[in-house]
Steps between C-alpha positions, in 0.01 A plus 500: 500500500561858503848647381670520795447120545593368179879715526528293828436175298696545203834600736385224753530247169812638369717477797639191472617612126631836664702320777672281270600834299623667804666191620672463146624850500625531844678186390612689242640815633655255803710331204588785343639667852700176527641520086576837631711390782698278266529733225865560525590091411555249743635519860443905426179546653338860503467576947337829480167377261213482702123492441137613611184397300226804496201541378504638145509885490320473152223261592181620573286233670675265776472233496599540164273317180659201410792586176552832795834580571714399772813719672801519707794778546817340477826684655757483348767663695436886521214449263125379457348398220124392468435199326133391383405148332186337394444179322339506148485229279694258719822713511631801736504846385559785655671857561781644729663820548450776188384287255625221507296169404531097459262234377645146631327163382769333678608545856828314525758626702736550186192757396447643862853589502527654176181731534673586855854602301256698285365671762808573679643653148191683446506690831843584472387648181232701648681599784843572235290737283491285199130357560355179478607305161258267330603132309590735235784673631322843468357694785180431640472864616 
């Protein structure tokens, strides 16, 4: 088996592992679009949130290796912000906007909608000057 052949193989044997990643994350980022409708409390739903999955801009190989990352811009009124997730471990993590991260071992809606209020905050920040701000309270910038 030359080289060529055995690349074939080993992504021909670890698609079913990659498709239940990307099925997991798309999952994922569909959730979070819908905690980010709801942000604002019930029976105040967000109208002007909408969402497009991409491919990564970061990743280099498509389809990407399994643990690769997954994407979709979300709009968020006169904004976009890029949002990337992966699974690790069993949990979500991932990146959005200027910096800002999460690592999720649960994916509850009570969770979905505070990582979306986080978000939300966060690029108001960036967009407000003051920057993204980490669990600490000081800026992550």
């Amino acid at each position: 088996m030359n080289d060529f052949d055995a690349l074939q193989a080993v992504i021909r044997r670890l698609a079913a592992e990659r498709q239940a990643e990307q099925r997991a994350c798309e999952a994922f980022l569909n959730a979070l679009y819908h905690a980010l409708r709801t942000a604002s409390g019930p029976g105040l739903p967000l109208n002007n949130v909408t969402f497009d999955f991409t491919p990564d801009p970061a990743e280099r190989l498509r389809p990407p290796p399994p643990g690769g990352w997954h994407a979709a811009w979300l709009r968020l009124g006169l904004c976009e912000v890029l949002v990337r997730v992966r699974r690790d471990e069993g949990a979500f993590v991932g990146e959005y906007g200027e910096g800002g991260t999460f690592h999720l071992t649960g994916v509850t809606e009570d969770d979905l909608i505070l990582l979306a209020r986080r978000l939300l905050r966060d690029v108001a920040a960036a967009y407000g000057g003051g920057g993204l701000v980490g669990r600490s309270g000081m800026p992550l910038n």
